[in-house]
PAMARLUM-138845 format. One record per residue (C-alpha): x, y, z. Coordinates in steps of 0.25 Angstrom, whole numbers, plus 5000, padded with zeros to 4 digits. Example, Ala and Ser with C-alpha at 12.3 -4.5 7.8 and 13.67 -1.06 7.14 Angstrom:
2
<east = 5049&north = 4982&up = 5031>
<east = 5055&north = 4996&up = 5029>
//
This chain:
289
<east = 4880&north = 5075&up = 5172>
<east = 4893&north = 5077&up = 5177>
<east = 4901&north = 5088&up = 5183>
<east = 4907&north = 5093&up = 5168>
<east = 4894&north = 5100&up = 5165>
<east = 4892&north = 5114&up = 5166>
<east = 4890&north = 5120&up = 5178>
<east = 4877&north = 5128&up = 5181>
<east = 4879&north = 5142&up = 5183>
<east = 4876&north = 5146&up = 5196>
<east = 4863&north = 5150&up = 5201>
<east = 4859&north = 5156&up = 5214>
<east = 4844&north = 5152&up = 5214>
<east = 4843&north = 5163&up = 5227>
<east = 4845&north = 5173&up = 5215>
<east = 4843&north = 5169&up = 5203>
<east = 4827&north = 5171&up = 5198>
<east = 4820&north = 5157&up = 5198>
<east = 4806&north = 5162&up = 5194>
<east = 4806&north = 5155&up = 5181>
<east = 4811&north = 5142&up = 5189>
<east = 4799&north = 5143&up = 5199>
<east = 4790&north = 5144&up = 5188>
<east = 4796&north = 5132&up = 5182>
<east = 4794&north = 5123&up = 5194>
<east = 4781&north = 5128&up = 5196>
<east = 4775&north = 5123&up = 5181>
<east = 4782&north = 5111&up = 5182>
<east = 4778&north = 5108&up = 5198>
<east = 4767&north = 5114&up = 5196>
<east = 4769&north = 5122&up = 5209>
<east = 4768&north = 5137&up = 5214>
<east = 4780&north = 5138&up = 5222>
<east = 4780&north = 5149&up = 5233>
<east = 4790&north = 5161&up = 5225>
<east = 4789&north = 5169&up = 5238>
<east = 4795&north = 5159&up = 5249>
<east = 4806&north = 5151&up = 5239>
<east = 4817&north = 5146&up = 5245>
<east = 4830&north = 5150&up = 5236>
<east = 4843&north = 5142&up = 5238>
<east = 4855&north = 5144&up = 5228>
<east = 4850&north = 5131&up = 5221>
<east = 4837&north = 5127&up = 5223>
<east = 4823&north = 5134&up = 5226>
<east = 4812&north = 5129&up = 5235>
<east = 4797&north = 5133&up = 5238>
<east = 4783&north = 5131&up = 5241>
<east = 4772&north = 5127&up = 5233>
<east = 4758&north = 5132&up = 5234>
<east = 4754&north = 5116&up = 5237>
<east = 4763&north = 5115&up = 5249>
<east = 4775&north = 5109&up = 5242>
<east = 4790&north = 5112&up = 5241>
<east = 4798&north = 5114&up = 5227>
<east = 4815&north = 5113&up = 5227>
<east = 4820&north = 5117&up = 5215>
<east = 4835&north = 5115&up = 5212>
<east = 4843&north = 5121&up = 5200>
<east = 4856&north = 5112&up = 5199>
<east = 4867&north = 5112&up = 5188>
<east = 4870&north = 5101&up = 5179>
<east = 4884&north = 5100&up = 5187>
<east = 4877&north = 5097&up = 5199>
<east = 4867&north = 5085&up = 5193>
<east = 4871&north = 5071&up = 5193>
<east = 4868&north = 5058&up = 5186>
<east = 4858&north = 5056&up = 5195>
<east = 4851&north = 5069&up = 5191>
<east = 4845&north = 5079&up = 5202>
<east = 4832&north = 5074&up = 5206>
<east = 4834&north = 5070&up = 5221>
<east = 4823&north = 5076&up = 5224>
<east = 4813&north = 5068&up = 5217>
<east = 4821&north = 5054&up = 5219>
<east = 4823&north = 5057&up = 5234>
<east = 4806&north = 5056&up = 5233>
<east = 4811&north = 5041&up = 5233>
<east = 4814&north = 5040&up = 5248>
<east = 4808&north = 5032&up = 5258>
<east = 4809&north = 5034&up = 5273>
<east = 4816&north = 5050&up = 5273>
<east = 4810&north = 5063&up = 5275>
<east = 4809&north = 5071&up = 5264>
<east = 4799&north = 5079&up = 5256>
<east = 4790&north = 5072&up = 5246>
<east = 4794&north = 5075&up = 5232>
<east = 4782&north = 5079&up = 5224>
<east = 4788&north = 5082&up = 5210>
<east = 4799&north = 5089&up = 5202>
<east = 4805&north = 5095&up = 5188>
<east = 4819&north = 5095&up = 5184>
<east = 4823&north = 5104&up = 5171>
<east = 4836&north = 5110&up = 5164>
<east = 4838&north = 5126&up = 5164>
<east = 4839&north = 5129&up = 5149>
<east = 4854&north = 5132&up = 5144>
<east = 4860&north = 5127&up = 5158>
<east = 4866&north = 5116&up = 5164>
<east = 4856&north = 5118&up = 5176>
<east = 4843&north = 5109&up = 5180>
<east = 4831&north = 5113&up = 5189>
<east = 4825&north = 5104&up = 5198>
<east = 4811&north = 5108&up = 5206>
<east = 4804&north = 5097&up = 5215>
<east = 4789&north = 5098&up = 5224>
<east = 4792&north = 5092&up = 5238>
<east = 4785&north = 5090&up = 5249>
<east = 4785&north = 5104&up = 5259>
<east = 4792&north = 5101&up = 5271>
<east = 4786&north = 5107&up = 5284>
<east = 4799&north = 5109&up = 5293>
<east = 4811&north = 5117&up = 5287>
<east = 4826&north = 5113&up = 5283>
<east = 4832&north = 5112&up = 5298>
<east = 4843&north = 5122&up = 5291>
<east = 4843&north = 5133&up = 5284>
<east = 4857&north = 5128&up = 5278>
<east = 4864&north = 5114&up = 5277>
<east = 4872&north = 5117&up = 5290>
<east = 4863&north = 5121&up = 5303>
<east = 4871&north = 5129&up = 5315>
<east = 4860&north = 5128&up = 5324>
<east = 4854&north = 5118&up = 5330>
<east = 4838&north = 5115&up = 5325>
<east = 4835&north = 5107&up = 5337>
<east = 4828&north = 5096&up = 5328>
<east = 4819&north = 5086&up = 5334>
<east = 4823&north = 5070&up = 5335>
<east = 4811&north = 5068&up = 5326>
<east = 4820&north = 5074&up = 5315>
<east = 4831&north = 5067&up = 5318>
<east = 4823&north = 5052&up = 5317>
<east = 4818&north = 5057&up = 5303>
<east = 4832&north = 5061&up = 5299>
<east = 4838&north = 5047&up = 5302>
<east = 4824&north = 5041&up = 5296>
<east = 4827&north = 5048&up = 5284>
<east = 4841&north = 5046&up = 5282>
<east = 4839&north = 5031&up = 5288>
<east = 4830&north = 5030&up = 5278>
<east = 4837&north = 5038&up = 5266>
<east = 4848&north = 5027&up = 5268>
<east = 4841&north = 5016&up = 5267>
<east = 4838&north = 5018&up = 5251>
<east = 4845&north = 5018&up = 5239>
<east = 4847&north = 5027&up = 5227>
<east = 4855&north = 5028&up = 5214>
<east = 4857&north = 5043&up = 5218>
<east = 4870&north = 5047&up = 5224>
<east = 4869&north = 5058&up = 5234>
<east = 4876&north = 5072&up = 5228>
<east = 4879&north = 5080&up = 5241>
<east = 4885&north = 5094&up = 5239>
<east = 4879&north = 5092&up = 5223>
<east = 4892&north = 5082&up = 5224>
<east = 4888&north = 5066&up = 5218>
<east = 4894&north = 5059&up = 5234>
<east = 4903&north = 5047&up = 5229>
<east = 4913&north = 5039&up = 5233>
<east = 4925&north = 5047&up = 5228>
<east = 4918&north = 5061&up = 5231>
<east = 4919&north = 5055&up = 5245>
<east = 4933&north = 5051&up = 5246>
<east = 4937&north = 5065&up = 5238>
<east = 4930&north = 5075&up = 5247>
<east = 4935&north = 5067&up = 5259>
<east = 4951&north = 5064&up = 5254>
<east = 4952&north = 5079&up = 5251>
<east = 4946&north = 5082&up = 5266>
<east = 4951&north = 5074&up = 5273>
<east = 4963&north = 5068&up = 5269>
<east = 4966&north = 5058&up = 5280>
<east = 4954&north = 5050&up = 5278>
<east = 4959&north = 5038&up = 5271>
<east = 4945&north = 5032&up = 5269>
<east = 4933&north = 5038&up = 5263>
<east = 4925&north = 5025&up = 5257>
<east = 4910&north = 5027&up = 5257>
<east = 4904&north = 5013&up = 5262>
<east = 4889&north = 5016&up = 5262>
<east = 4881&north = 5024&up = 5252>
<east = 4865&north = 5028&up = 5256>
<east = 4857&north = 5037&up = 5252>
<east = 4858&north = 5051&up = 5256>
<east = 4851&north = 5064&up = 5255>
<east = 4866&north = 5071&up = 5253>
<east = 4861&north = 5085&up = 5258>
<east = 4858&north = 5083&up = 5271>
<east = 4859&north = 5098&up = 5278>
<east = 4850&north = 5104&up = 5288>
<east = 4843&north = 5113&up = 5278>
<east = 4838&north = 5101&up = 5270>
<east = 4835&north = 5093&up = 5283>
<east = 4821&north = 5098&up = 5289>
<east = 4817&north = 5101&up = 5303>
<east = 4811&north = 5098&up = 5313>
<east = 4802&north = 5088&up = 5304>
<east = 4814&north = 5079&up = 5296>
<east = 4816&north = 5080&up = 5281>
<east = 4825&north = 5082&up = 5272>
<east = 4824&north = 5089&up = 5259>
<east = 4833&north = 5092&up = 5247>
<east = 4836&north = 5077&up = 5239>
<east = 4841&north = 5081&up = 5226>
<east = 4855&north = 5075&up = 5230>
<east = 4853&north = 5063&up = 5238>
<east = 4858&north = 5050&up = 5235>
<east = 4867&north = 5039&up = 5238>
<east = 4877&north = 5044&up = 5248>
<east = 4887&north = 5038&up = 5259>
<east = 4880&north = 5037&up = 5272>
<east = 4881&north = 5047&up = 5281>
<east = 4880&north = 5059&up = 5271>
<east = 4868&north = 5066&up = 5275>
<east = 4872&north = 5064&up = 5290>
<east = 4885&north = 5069&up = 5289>
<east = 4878&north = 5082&up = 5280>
<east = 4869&north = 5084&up = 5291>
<east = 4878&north = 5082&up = 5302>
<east = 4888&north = 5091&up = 5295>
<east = 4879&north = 5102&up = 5294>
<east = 4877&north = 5102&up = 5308>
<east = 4890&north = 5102&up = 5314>
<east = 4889&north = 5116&up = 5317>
<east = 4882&north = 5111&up = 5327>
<east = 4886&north = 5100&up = 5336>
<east = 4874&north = 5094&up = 5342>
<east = 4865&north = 5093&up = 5328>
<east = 4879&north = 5088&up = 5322>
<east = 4878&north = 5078&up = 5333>
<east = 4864&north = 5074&up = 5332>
<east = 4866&north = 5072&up = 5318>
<east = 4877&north = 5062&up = 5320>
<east = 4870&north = 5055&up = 5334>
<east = 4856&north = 5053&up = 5324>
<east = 4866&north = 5047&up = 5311>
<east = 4876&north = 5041&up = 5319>
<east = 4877&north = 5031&up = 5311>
<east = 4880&north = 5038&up = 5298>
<east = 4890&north = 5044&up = 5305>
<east = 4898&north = 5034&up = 5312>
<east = 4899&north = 5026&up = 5298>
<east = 4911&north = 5027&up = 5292>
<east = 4902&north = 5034&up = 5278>
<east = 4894&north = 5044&up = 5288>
<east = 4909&north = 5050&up = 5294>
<east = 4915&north = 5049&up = 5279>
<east = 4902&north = 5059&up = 5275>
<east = 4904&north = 5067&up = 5286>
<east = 4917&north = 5069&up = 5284>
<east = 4911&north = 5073&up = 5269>
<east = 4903&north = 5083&up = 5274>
<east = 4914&north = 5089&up = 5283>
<east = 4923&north = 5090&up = 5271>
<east = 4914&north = 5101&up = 5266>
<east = 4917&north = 5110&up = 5279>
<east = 4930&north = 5108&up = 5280>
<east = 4934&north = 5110&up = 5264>
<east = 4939&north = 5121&up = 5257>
<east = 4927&north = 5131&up = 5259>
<east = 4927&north = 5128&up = 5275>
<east = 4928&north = 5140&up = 5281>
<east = 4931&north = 5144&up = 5297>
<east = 4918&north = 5150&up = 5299>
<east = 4909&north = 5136&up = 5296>
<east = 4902&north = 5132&up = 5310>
<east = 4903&north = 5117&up = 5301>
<east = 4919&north = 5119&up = 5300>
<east = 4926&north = 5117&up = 5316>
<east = 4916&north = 5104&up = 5318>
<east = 4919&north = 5100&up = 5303>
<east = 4932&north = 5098&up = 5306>
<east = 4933&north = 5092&up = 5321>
<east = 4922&north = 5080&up = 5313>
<east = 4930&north = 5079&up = 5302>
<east = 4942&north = 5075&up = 5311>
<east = 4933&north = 5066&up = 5319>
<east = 4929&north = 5058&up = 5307>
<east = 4942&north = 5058&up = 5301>
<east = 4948&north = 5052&up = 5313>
<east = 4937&north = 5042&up = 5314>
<east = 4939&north = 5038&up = 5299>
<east = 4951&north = 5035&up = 5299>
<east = 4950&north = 5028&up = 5314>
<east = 4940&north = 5019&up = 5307>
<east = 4942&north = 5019&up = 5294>
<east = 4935&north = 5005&up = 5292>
<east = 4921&north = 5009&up = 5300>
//
């Protein structure tokens, strides 16, 4: 599937009735999902089961699926050594007369709740140094395995030339943009899929191989609005960041502040800009490190 298909119409899921969906989900899980405390997103809907469980279900255009497929989820279950919820089961099918699939999987209910209600957090949670040993053990241990996924932040397959594009437009004084080092990553690493105080991360259906230092530069970017998480997340993945990879990523993730949608209001854009001069300067004063 590539991007010359037709694009789903869009579909606000915080609006539109999903009662025949639910009902779907339910038959095929054979589940009762908790209709009264669901959790409605533009995309995707989440909720209780009556046996303790969690259910994610996704409705994603044909546009937005890969080669790969759209089953993160159920291959991430694969992972050894990272926090995340078990994956019990799941059903994928076609909405009839459009270029749209659903997805619904069971997962395991996590206890603590997403350190942020959004991607970016303005205050700081005061998490424990408990959470910040299971993130690195987690992200340690994501990046020690392999995959023939490729990561898709931002819905956008991450490659070499998507890389060098998105910087060269951004930053047009950076003369090197070469990726070195691909790992797995979960490639949507923001405080509302992180979980607090006890460590998981949740939300996989887009992780794959990625360079390294993406989910540390997303994590890190979304807390710049605050200084001193901003810094812990860089003293904790230090060495993500002083690779040559993690500075070019974080330089990814500040191209989105700063583009053409950047506004003078975003508590992300005045320290957006002083680190993008920072890790310009240090790329191109070190262009071989």
């Amino acid at each position: 599937m590539n991007g010359s298909l037709p694009a789903a119409a869009q579909v606000d899921l915080r609006r539109q009735p999903v009662d025949d969906v639910l009902e779907r989900v339910e038959q095929a899980l054979h589940v009762r999902l908790d209709r009264q405390a669901l959790l409605r997103k533009r995309r995707s809907l989440g909720g209780r089961t009556e046996r303790g469980t969690w259910v994610r279900i996704e409705r994603r255009g044909f546009e937005r699926i890969g080669a790969q497929g759209w089953n993160g989820t159920e291959a991430a279950a694969v992972l050894q050594g990272v926090a995340m919820p078990e994956w019990y089961q799941g059903v994928a099918w076609r909405e009839q007369g459009e270029p749209v699939m659903w997805r619904a999987d069971e997962l395991e209910l996590m206890t603590s709740p997403s350190v942020g209600k959004s991607a970016l957090v303005l205050d700081d949670p005061g998490l424990p140094d408990t959470w910040w040993e299971a993130l690195n053990a987690s992200l340690d241990a994501l990046a020690a395995q392999r995959t023939p996924r490729i990561a898709t932040p931002d819905t956008v397959t991450i490659t070499q030339e998507q890389v060098t594009q998105t910087l060269g437009e951004a930053f047009p004084g950076l003369s090197d943009t070469r990726i070195e080092r691909w790992a797995p990553a979960h490639a949507d690493l923001t405080w509302a899929n992180v979980m607090g105080p006890e460590f998981s991360v949740i939300d996989w259906e887009d992780w794959g191989m990625a360079p390294r230092g993406l989910d540390a530069a997303t994590l890190w970017g979304n807390a710049l609005a605050v200084p001193a998480l901003a810094g812990r997340v860089r003293h904790e993945r230090r060495a993500d960041f002083e690779s040559r990879d993690g500075k070019l990523m974080s330089l990814l993730f500040l191209s989105k502040i700063l583009g053409s949608l950047s506004y003078e209001g975003d508590p992300l854009l005045a320290p957006a800009r002083k680190e993008a001069k920072r890790l310009v300067d240090e790329l191109q004063s070190t262009p071989d490190k």
